[in-house]
N, C-alpha and C positions, 0 to 999 in steps of 0.2 A: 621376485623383487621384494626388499624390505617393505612392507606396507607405509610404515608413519614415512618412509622418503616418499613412497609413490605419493603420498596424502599431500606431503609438503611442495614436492616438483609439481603437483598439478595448482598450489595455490598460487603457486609461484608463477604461474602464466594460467589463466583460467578458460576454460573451453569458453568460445564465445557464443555458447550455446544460454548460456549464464547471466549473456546480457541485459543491462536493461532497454526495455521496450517501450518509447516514450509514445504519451499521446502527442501526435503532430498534428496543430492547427491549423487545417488546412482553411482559409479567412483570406485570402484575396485572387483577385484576377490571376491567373495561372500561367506561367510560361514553364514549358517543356523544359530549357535548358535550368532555369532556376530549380525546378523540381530534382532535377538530375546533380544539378551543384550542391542543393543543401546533405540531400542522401549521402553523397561521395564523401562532404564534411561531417554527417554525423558518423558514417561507417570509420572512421580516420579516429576521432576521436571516442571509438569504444562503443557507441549505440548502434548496435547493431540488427537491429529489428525499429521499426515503429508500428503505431497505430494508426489508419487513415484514419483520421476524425475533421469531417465537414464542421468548422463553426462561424460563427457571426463573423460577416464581413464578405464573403461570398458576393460579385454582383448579381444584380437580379437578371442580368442576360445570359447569366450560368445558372438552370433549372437543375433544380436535387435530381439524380438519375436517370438527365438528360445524358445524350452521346457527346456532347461537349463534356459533363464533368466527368463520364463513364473513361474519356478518355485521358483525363489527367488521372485517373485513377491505374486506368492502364501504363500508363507511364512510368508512377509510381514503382507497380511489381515489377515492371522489366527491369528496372534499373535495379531493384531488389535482387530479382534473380540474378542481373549479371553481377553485382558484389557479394553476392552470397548470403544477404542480407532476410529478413524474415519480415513481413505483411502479416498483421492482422486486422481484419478487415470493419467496420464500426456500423452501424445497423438502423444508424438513423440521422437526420439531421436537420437537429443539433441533440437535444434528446431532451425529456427523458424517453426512451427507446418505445416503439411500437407501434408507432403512427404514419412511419415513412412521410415524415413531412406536412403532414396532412393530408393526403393522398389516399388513405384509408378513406379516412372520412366523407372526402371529394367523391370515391366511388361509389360510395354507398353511406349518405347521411345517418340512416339509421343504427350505422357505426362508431358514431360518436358515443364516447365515454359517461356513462349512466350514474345517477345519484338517486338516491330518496333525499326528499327530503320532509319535515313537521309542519305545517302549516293549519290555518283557518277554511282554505280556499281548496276544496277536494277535485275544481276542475284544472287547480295549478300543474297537470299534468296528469300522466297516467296514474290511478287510483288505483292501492296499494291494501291499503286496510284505514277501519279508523277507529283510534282509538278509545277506552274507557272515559278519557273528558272531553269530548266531542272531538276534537283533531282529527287532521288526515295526514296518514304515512302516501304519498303520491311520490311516482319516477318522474325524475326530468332529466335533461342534459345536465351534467356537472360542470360544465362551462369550465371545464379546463384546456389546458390549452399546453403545448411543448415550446421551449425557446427554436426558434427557427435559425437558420443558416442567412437571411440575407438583413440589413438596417430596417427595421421597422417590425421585425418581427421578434422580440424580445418579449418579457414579462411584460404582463399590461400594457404590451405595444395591441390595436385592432389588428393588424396583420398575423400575430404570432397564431401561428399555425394550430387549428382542433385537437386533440387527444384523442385517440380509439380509445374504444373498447376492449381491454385486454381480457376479459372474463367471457367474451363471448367466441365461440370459437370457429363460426364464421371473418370475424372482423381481425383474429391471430392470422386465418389463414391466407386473405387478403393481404396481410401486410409482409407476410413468407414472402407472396407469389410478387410482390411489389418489385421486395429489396432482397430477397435473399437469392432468386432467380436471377433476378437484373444482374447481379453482378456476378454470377454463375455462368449466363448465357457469355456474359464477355470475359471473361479468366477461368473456364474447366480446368484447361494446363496447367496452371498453377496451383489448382487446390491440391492441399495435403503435400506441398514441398512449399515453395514460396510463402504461398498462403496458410496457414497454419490454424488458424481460427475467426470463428466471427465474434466481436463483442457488442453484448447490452447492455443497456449503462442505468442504472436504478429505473424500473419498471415501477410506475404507478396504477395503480386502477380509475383514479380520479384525475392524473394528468398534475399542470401547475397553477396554480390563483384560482381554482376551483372557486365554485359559491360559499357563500359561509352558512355551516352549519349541514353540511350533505354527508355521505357515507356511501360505499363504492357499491353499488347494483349493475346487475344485468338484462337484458331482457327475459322474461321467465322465471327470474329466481326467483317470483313468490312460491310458482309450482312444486321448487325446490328445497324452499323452508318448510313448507308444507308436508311435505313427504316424510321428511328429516324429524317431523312431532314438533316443532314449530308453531309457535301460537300468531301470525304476523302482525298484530295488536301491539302485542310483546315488543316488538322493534322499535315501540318508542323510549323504551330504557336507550337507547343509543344517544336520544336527544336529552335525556332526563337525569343523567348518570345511572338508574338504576338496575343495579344487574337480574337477571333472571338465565331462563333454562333456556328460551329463543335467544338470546344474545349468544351464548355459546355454541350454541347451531349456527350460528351467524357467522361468527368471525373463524369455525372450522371450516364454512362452505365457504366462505371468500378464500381463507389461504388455500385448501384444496383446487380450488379455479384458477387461482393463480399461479399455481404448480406444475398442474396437469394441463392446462389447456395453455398458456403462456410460457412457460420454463420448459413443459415433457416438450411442447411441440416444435420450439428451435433449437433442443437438442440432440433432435430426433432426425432433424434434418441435417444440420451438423455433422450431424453422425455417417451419415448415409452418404455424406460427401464427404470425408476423411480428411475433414476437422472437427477441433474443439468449440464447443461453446465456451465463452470466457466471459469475463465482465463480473457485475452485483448484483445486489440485490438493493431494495429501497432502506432497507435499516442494516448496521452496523452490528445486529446480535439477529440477524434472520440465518441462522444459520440452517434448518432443516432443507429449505430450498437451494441450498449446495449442492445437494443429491445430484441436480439437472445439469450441474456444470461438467465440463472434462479438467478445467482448470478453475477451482473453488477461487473467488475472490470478494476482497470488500475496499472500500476505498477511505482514504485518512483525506477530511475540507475542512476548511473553515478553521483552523487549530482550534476545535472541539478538542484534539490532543493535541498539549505543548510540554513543553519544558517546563513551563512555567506554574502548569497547573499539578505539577503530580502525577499524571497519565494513567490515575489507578480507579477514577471514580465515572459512574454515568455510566449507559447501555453503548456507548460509541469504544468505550474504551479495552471492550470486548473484542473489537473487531481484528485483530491481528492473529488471535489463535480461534476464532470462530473459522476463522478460512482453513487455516493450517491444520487445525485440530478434525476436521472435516474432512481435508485432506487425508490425515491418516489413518482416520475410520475406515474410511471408504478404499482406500490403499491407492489415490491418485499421486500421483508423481511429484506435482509443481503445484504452490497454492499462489495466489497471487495481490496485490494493493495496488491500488490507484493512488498514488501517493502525493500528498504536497500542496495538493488542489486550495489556493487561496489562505497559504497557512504562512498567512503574512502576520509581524508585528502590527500590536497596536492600531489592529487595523488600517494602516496605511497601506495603500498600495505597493506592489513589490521589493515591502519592506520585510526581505525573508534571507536570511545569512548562511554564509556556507556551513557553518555549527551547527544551526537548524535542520540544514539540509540531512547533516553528517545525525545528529540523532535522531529524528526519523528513522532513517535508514536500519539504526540498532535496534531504533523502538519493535519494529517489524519484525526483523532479522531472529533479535533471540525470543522472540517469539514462533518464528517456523517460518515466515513469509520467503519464500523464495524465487517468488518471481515480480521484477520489479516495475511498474510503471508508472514512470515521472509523469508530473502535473504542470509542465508540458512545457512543449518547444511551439516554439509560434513562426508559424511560415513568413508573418509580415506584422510588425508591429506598429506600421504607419497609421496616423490617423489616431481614430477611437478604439482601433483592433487593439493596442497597449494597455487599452481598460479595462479591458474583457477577461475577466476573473485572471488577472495574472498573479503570480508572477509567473514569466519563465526561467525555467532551471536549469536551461541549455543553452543554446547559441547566441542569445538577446541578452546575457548574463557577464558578470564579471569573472566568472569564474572558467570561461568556455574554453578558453586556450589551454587550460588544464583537465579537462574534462573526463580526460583516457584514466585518470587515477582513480576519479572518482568510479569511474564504470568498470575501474578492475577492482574496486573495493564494495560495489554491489556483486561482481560475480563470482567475488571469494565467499563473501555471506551467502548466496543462493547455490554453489557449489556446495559448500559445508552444509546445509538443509534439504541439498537433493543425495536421494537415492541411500539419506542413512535413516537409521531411526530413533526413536526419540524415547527414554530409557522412565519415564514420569511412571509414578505408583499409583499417582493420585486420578480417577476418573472423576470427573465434577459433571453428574447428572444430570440434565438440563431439559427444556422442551425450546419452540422457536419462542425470542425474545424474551427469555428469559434466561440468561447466563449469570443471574448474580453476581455483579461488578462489585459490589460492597466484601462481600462474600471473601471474595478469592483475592481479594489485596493484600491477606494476612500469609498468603502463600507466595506471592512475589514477594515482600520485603522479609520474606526469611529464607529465602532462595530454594523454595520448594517448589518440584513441577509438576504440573497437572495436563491435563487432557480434558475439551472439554465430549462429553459421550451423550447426544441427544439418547433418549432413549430410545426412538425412532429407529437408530442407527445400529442398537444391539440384537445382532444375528441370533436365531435359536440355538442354543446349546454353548454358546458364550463362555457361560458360568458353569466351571468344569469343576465345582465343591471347594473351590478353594481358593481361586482367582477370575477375575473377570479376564477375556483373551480374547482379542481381535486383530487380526491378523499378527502382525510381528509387535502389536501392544500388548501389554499385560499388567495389570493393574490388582496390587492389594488390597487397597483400599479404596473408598467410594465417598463420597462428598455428595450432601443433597440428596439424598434417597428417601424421597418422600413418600413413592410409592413403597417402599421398604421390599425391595423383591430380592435383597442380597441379605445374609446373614449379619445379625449384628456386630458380629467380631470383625466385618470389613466394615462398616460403616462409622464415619468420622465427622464430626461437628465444628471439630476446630484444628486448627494447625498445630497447637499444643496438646494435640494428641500422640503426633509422632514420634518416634525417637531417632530420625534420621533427617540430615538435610542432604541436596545434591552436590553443594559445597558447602564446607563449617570452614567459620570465620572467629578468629579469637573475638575481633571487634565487631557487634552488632553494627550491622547499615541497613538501612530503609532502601538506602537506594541501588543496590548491586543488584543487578538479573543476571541467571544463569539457564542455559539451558544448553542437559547433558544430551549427548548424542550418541551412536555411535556409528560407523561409516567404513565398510571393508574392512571391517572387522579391527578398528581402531578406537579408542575410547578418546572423547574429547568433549572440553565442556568451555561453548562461550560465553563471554561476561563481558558486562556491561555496565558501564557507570551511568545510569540517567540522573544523576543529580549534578549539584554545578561545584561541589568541593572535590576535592580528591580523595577516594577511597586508601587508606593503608592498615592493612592488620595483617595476622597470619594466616594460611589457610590448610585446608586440607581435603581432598576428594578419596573416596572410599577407590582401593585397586592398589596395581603395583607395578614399578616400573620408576622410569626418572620424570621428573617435570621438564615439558617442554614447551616455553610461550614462544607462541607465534604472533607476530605482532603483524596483524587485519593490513592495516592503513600503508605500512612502508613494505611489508611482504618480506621480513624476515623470521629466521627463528632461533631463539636463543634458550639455552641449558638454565635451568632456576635452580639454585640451591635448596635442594630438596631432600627429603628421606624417609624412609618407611617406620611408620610405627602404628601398632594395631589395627594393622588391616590398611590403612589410611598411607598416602604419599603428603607430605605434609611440605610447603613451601611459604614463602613472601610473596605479598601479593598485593600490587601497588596500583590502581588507575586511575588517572587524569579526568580533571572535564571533557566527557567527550570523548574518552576513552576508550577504546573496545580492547578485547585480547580473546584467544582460543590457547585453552590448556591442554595440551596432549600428554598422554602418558605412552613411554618408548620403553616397553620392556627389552631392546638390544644395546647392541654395544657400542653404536655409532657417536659420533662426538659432536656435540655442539659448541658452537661459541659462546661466550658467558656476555650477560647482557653490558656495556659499556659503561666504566664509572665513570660519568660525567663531569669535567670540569668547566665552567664558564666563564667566558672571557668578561674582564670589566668593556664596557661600551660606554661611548659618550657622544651622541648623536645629536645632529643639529640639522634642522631643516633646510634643505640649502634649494628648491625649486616647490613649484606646488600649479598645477594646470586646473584653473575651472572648468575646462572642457571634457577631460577627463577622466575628475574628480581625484585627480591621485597627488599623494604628495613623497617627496622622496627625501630620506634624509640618510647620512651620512656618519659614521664613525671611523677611528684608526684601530686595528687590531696589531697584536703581538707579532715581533716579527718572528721569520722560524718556523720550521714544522713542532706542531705541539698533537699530540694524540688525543683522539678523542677530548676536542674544545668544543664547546657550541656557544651560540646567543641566546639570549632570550630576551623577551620584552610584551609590553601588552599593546595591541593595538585596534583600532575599528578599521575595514573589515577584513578586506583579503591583504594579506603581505608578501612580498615576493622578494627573494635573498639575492644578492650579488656578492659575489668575493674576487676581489680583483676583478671585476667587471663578467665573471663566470659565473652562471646561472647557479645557484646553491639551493631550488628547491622554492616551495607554494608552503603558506597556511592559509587556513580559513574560519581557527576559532583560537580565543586566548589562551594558555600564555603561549604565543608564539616562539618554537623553539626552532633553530636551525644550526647544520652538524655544517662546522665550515674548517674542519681541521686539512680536506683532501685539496683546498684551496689555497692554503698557505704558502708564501715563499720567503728565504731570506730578504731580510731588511723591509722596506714599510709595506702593508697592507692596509686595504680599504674593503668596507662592508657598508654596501649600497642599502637602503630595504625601498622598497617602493610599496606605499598602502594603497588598496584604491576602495573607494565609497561604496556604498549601497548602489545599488541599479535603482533606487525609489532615487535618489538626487538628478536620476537621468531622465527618469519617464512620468516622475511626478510630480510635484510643486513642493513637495514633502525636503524638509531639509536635514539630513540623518549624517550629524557630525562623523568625522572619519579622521583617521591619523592615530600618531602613537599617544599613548596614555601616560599620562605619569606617574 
């Protein structure tokens, strides 16, 4: 079979193997049939997996890992299994992961989460050292603490739940034998079909609202610094800023304890029962602790990245190819994000648009992320459960009846990122938390791809005199080689060193992402407009063959007026706010259709109804009578718009300028074109009033 058709027929209906995997809130009283009704509607609308996630709102006569919730959990995966649906299962509740609710710590006190800390007072706890101006480095509890699952155990709520000890490896295997057994002894059957993975969700050593001024300890570690040449005196540079030779014995024996005794030890179990370990890590560029995962992940909150900010600067902003990138070192399958998590406007409450939604999605995408997990669907939004980091992206949204689009347009991105490779020259040498975001921004805005390569992660015999080579990667050049262990002739300090880009563009843009691929033996490179103008110049990607855009969002493909000159296919190259595309190059002889010259109809639309309930308002215009070829609308409006023609469904947007193709609806003599706008989900759930309708 042709390959680029086989490539196109599978975008064209994508395995739902592809899908996204939302975390599901589970936050109220349970009923079996509801449990059963929601599943059915997400599997309907394209999500087809979720993630059990126990959060706030839970009553307090439903206990964590009780056989009451054991058994809506069981419910869950049947109902999973019977739609063929996918479980992965969440590790704690509510998190940050490790403590099984506090339940650790309940079984054994001494397993509460450890600190040093600087003080006057050397009987302020276990005495530690002390230092050269009389102080004492002394252990105490770090008084952290995990958001809990039921009202009252929140941040600086007295209820919220203890923190383990993640460093000590008594108090890890405690929390195994809790939560990872518990729900093993009641679903074996399912593991490794249904059930597919467990996830951790940012592991801390210190837990949350710790003491101020502490730093993460174990019982013993003095033994441990001490062994290591360690001065424990020294340890007060932690409180002082000042660096020494104990503080780097310091902070390698904490990430090594939190590696090997926390990260090896649930994925060793994992393992054993055939599933992945999945989830994050506590920071956005921790990338060496990927190792431990089966499916590398990091997660996008807080819009720390937006739109708005450039997405190119800070340690967070690393986080899409730290996974990815990790991923393909290591030669795992599927990288994964946590995506969306409170990455609302203006900090208002579930003030987050489907634009938003839709960039995300690319920000990740041409980055490598390929597996995707929404920040979230909420089992019950009643009450204060609507306040609770939302938004939802799913069924509580204005977008839900639509929804099957958008889950076929994450499973086109994570199809096109699984199982091909990734074609970058560029290695960008790194260790953990240190990815150099400033660095590598001169490599996105000139559409150059990299990889980032811990060093950690470079195999013996790698470097075969010529190229660095890891697995199906290969790499010219090297970026950041500070330890200088590669020949000068690969080694690169700036992007204006190169003489090649992944795509050349007549017209420079800051804002075009590219990332080339290739996938059964097809070359293809997708791009991305993250800024908010529209991208137009010429282009050209090195190879040969015709241009062929595939257009992500509507799931077609159309022939680009193209042609070969020096080495290079060279075409036009246009994209919208918000725009994605995938360029294929089709060395045969098949024929595509040419992309459609647009004509647009005049419109004159008046508002003719408007519901405060909800939020939508509808207006109206006359179109041309007659079939006319390829006409469309367009218009600006806030937020979602929905087309009518002659009263015939024409099609969803979700970001400006809204365009719709309404030539297949036309008939002799009058026509009407309906559009119905509806509002932010914040006009529904929160007191926030976020203008909606068309724009002038």
């Amino acid at each position: 079979m042709d390959k680029v058709y086989e490539l196109i027929r599978n975008l064209e209906s994508p395995n739902r193997e592809f899908s996204p995997v939302p975390f599901w809130f589970l936050n109220d009283e349970f009923s079996d049939d509801e449990i059963i009704r929601q599943m059915e509607d997400f599997n309907s609308k394209g999500a087809h997996g979720v993630v059990l996630h126990p959060r706030i709102g839970i009553p307090e006569s439903i206990e964590y890992l009780s056989d009451k919730f054991m058994h809506t959990i069981e419910t869950a995966v049947k109902t999973a299994a019977r739609l063929d649906m996918r479980i992965v299962l969440y590790d704690e509740g509510m998190y940050p992961s490790g403590s099984a609710h506090g339940l650790v710590v309940k079984e054994n006190p001494r397993y509460a989460s450890q600190a040093i800390i600087l003080t006057d007072n050397k009987d302020e706890g276990k005495l530690i050292a002390k230092t050269d101006d009389g102080k004492y480095i002394v252990q105490v509890n770090s008084g952290g603490r995990i958001r809990g699952i039921h009202f009252g155990e929140d941040d600086g709520q007295e209820n919220a739940p203890l923190a383990a000890d993640l460093l000590s490896q008594d108090s890890v295997d405690t929390f195994i034998r809790l939560t990872h057994e518990r729900y093993y002894s009641w679903l074996k059957k399912y593991f490794g079909n249904t059930i597919t993975a467990f996830f951790t969700d940012e592991p801390s050593a210190l837990g949350r609202c710790e003491r101020q001024g502490c730093f993460a300890w174990t019982w013993g570690f003095e033994e441990e610094i001490d062994k290591l040449g360690g001065r424990l005196s020294e340890l007060s540079g932690l409180f002082t800023g000042e660096e020494n030779e104990t503080l780097k014995i310091y902070k390698k024996a904490i990430f090594e304890r939190e590696c090997n005794i926390y990260y090896k030890s649930l994925s060793d179990w994992c393992t054993a029962h055939g599933i992945d370990l999945i989830g994050h890590p506590h920071r956005g560029d921790d990338i060496e602790c990927e190792r431990f995962f089966g499916i590398p992940g990091q997660d996008i909150v807080l819009r720390w990245i937006a739109p708005e900010s450039g997405a190119l600067s800070g340690h967070e902003s690393t986080q899409g190819k730290c996974s990815s990138d990790a991923a393909r070192i290591m030669g795992r399958r599927r990288n994964l994000n946590e995506c969306c998590g409170v990455c609302v406007r203006d900090k208002k409450e579930w003030y987050f648009t489907g634009g938003d939604f839709k960039w995300y999605i690319d920000w990740l995408g041409v980055r490598g992320v390929n597996y995707f997990i929404p920040h979230a669907f909420f089992y019950s939004v009643t009450g204060k459960r609507k306040d609770e980091r939302p938004p939802d992206v799913g069924p509580n949204n204005i977008w839900w009846r639509h929804f099957d689009k958008i889950s076929t347009y994450i499973k086109r991105i994570s199809y096109i990122m699984t199982d091909s490779y990734n074609t970058a020259r560029v290695a960008v040498l790194c260790r953990n938390r240190e990815l150099h975001p400033d660095e590598v921004a001169e490599f996105y805005k000139n559409q150059v791809e990299f990889n980032y390569v811990p060093y950690n992660f470079i195999p013996e015999g790698a470097f075969d005199g010529e190229k660095l080579r890891i697995g199906d990667n290969c790499y010219d050049y090297v970026f950041f080689d500070d330890e200088e262990r590669f020949p000068e002739s690969m080694r690169i300090s700036s992007v204006s060193e190169l003489d090649y880009r992944d795509i050349y563009t007549d017209v420079h843009t800051d804002d075009l992402r590219v990332s080339s691929v290739v996938k059964n033996g097809v070359r293809m490179w997708l791009l991305v407009n993250e800024g908010e103008d529209e991208i137009r110049t010429g282009a050209a990607v090195e190879g040969h063959g015709k241009a062929v855009r595939y257009d992500l969002w509507n799931g077609k493909a159309y022939s680009l007026d193209s042609g070969e000159k020096d080495g290079k296919v060279h075409f036009g190259l246009s994209l919208k706010r918000r725009e994605s595309a995938l360029i294929i190059l089709d060395g045969g002889e098949r024929k595509y259709p040419s992309e459609p010259v647009k004509k647009y109809a005049a419109t004159d639309f008046r508002l003719t109804e408007e519901s405060e309930n909800d939020f939508t308002k509808t207006y109206v215009s006359p179109l041309p009578g007659g079939k006319e070829e390829n006409l469309y609308i367009k218009f600006k409006a806030e937020e979602m718009a929905e087309c009518f023609v002659n009263n015939s469904p024409a099609g969803f947007s979700l970001w400006n300028e809204h365009e719709f193709y309404v030539s297949p609806y036309l008939h002799d003599g009058e026509n009407e074109v309906r559009i119905v706008v509806t509002g932010s989900a914040a006009n529904k759930f929160t007191d926030n009033k976020i203008p909606y309708g068309m724009i002038e």
